[in-house]
C-alpha positions in Angstrom: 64.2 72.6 20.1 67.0 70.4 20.4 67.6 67.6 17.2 66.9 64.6 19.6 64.0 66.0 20.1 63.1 66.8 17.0 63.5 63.3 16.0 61.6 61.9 18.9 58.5 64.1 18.5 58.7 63.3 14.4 58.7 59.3 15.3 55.9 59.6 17.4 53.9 61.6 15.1 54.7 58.9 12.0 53.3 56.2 14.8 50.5 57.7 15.2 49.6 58.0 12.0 50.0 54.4 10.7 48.0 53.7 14.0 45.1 55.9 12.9 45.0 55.0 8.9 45.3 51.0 10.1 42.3 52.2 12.6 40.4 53.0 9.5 40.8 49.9 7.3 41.7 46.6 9.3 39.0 45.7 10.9 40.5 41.9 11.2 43.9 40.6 11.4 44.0 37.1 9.6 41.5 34.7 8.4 42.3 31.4 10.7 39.8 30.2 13.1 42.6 30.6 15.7 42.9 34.8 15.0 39.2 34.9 15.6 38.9 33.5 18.7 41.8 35.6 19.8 40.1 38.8 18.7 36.8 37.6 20.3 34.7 38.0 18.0 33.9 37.3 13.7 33.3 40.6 11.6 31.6 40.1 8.6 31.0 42.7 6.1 27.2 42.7 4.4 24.6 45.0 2.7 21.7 44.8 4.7 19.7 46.1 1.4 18.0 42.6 0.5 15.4 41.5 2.7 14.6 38.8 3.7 18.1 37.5 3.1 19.9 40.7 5.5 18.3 43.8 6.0 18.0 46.8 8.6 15.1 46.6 11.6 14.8 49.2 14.2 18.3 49.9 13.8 19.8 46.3 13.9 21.2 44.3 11.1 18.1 41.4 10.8 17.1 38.3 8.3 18.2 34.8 7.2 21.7 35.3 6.6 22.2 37.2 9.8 20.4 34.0 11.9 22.9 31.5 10.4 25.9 34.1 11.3 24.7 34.2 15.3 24.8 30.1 14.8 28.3 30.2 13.2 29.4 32.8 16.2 28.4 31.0 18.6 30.1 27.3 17.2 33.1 29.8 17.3 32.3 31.3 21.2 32.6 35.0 19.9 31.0 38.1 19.2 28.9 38.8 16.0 30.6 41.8 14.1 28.1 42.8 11.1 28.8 45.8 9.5 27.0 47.4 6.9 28.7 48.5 3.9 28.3 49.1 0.3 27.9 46.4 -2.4 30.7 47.9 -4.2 33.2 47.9 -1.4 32.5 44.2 -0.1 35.1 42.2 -2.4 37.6 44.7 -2.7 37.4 44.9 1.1 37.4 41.6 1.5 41.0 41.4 -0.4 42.4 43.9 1.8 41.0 41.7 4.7 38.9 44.4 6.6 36.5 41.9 7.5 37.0 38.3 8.0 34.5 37.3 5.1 31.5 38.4 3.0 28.1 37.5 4.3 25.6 39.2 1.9 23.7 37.4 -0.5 25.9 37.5 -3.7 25.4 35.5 -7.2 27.5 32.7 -8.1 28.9 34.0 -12.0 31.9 33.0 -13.4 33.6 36.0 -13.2 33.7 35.9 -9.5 34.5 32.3 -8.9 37.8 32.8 -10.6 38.9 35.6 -8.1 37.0 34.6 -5.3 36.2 31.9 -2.8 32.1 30.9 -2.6 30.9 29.4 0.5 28.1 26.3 -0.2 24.6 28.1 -2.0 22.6 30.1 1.0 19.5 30.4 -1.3 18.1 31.5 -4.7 17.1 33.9 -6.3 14.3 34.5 -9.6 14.9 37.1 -11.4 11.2 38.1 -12.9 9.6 40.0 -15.4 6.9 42.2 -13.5 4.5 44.7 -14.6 1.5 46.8 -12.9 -1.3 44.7 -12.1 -3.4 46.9 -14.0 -1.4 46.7 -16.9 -3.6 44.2 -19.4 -1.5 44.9 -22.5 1.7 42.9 -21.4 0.8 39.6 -20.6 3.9 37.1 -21.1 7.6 38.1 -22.2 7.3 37.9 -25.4 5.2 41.2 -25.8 8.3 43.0 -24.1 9.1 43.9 -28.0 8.9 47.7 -28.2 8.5 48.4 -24.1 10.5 50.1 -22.0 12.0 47.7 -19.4 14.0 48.7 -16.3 16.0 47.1 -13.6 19.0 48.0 -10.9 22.3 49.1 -12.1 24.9 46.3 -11.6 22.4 43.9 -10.1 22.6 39.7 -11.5 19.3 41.6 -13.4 20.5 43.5 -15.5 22.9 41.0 -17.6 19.9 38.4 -17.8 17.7 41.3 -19.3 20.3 42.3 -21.6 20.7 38.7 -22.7 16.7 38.2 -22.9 16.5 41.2 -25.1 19.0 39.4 -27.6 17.0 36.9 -27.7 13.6 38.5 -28.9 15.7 40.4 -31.6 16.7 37.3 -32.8 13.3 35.6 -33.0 11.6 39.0 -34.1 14.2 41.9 -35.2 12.9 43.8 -32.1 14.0 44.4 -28.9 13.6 47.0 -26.3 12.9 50.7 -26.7 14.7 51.5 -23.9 16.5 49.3 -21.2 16.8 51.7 -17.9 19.5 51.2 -15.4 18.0 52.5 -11.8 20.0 52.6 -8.6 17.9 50.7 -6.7 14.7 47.9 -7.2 12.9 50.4 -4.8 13.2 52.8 -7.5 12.5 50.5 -10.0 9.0 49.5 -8.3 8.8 53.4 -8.4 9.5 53.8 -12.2 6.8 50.8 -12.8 3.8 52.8 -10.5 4.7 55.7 -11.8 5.0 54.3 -15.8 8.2 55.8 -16.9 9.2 52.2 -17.5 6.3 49.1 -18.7 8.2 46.6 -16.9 10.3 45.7 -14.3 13.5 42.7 -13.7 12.9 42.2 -10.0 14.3 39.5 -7.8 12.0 37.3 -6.6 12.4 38.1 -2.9 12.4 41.4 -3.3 9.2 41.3 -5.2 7.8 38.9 -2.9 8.0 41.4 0.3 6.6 43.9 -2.1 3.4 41.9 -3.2 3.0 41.4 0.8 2.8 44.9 1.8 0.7 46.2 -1.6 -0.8 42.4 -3.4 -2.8 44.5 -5.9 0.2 46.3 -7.3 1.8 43.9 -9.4 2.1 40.9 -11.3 4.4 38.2 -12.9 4.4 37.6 -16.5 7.3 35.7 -16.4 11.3 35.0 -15.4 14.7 36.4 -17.2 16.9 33.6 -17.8 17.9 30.7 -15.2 17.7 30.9 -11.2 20.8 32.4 -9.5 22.5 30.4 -6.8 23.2 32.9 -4.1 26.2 32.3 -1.7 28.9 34.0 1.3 32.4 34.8 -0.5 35.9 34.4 1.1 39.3 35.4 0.5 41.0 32.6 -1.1 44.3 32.2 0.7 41.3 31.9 4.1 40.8 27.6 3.2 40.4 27.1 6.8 37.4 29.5 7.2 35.4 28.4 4.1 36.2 24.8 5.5 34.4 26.0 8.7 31.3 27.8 7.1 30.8 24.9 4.7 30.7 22.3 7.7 28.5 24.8 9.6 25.9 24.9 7.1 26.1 21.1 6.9 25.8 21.0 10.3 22.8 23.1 10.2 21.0 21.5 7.2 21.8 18.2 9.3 20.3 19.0 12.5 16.9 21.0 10.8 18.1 24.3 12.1 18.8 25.5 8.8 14.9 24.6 7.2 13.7 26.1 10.4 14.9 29.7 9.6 14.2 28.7 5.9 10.8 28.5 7.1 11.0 31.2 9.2 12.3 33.8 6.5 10.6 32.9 3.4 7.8 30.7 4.6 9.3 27.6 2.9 12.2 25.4 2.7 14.9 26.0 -0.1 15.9 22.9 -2.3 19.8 24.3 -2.3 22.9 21.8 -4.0 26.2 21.3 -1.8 28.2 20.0 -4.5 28.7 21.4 -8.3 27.5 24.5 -7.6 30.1 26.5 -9.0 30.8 27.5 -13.0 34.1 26.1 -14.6 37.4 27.5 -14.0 36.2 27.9 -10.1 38.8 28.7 -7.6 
């Protein structure tokens, strides 16, 4: 094999690779308004795990959040790109740019808003203390002294628990026998049927889809710390983009389309602020 062609078969085979690892990661090219039109279409990267905000249905990518995305898409006259990821990956991916913002339902904490952009709240979330409705021994937080509570690893839960438990050993000298870290509130509603844990953190609209499909298998005795704005996130060099999905829920809020699928997904309207909504030190 001659050197020239050595070199020519070595070039082509360094092209293709780049081609193939960029194939793997960049799912978008920039973050103006303009690069998305010219791509024809808005990909967004979610974890459909969190109904009724965005979860899974006969395949498709369903809820709240994914109706105000189709309205945003079609303001833009593109495609809908949703894919389904892990939490974990979301912001990281969203640095790197592989999708053109984050459209899961992600808490507003002060740790993120110095890192990361937040779109205007999409809704709000409880976090509650829950135990078996047959359970008659646990009747208000306070008897949480000496029970074991669990909740999902890594979830807005598991901090206000943490912080709730301080509290009683403060006002008692007690907290806790055991604070469990599940992977999932599935397995958490599990852990509570099954009694390996007395109660339960549980977002309210988790809970609330639970209590639906079984209303005799728990009940409330009463809420970890404050409500938790939920909200969209976007890179912070993309000012353009937030500009737009801020206007767009305006827009929608303006014209009733956004209480209509309020009303749609959670049977009620949601009182949600538009302006200092995010902790100090915000980006």
């Amino acid at each position: 094999m001659s050197p020239y062609l050595r070199r020519t078969l070595l070039k082509s085979a360094v092209a293709m690779l780049i081609t193939a690892c960029m194939g793997g990661t960049a799912f978008a090219e920039g973050g103006s308004l303009a690069d998305i039109r010219a791509r024809g279409q808005l990909t967004v990267g979610t974890e459909a795990a969190y109904e009724p905000y965005e979860f899974v249905q006969n395949g498709a990518i369903v809820g709240y959040g994914h109706d105000i995305l189709e309205y945003m898409a079609k303001k833009l006259g593109v495609k809908l790109n949703q894919l389904n990821l892990p939490f974990q990956g979301l912001l990281p991916g969203l640095l790197t740019r592989r999708f053109d913002f984050v459209a899961t339902s992600v808490g507003i904490t002060p740790e993120r808003a110095k890192r990361f952009s937040f779109t205007e709240p999409i809704g709000v979330v409880h976090s509650l203390f829950v135990v078996k409705k047959s359970n008659h021994s646990i009747n208000t937080p306070d008897d949480l002294v000496g029970k074991t509570v669990g909740t999902q690893m890594g979830s807005m839960a598991q901090p206000l628990a943490k912080e709730f438990e301080q509290g009683l050993k403060k006002k008692t000298g007690k907290g806790y026998a055991d604070l469990k870290l599940l992977q999932s509130y599935p397995d958490v509603e599990t852990a509570l049927d099954n009694g390996s844990i007395d109660v339960g953190v549980i977002p309210s609209n988790v809970l609330a889809v639970q209590m639906r499909k079984e209303p005799d298998a728990f009940r409330v005795i009463g809420e970890a710390g404050q409500p938790k704005l939920l909200a969209w996130v976007v890179n912070p060099e993309d000012k353009e983009l937030l500009k737009f999905i801020n206007s767009s829920l305006d827009d929608m809020r303006a014209n009733g389309t956004l209480a209509q699928l309020q009303k749609k997904w959670f049977g009620e309207t949601l009182d949600l602020p538009t302006s200092n909504y995010l902790p100090p030190g915000a980006l």
